[in-house]
matplotlib code that plots the C-alpha trace (Angstrom):
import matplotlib.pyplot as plt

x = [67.3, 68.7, 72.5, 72.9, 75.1, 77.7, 77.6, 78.7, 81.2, 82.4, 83.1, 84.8, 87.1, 87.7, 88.6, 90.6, 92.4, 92.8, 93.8, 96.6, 98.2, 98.7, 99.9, 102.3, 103.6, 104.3, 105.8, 108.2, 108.9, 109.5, 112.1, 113.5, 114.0, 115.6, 118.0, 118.8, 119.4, 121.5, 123.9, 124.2, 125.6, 127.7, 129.0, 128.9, 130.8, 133.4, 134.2, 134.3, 136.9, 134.5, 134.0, 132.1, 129.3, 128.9, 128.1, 124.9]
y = [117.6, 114.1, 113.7, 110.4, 110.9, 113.7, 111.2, 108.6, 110.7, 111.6, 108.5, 107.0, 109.9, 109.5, 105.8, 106.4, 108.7, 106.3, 103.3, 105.4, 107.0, 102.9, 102.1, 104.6, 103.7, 100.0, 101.3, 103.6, 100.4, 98.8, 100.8, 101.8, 97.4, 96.8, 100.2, 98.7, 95.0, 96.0, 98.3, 95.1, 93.1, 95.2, 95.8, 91.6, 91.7, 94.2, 92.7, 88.7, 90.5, 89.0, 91.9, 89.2, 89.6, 93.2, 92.5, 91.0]
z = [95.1, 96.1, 96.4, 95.7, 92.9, 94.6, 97.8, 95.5, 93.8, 97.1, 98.4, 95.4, 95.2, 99.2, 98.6, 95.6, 97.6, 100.6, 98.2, 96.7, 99.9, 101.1, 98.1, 98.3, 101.7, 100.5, 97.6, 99.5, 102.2, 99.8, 98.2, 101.7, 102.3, 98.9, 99.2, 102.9, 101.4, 98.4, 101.0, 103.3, 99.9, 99.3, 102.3, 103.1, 99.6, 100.4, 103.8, 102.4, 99.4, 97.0, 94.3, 91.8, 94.7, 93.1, 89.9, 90.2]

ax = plt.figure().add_subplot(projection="3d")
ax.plot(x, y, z, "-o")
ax.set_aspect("equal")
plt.show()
């Protein structure tokens, strides 16, 4: 019995695996940056008395 095909079955499964948990982690970073950025705005907005800064 040759196990070619559950080898390659294996593997894709192993690297679909792989490529989601990265993808993942930049999706959460990226999140985790833009939540950071937005609080500094604000905060850059609040402190200049600038409330227009706010709205987008």
């Amino acid at each position: 019995m040759d196990a070619n095909p559950l080898n390659f079955l294996v593997l894709c499964a192993v690297g679909a695996a792989v490529f989601f948990y990265v993808l993942y982690g930049v999706v959460r970073a990226a999140t985790r940056d833009g939540i950071i950025d937005a609080t500094r705005q604000a905060e850059k907005a609040k402190a200049s008395g600038d409330e227009s800064e706010l709205r987008g």
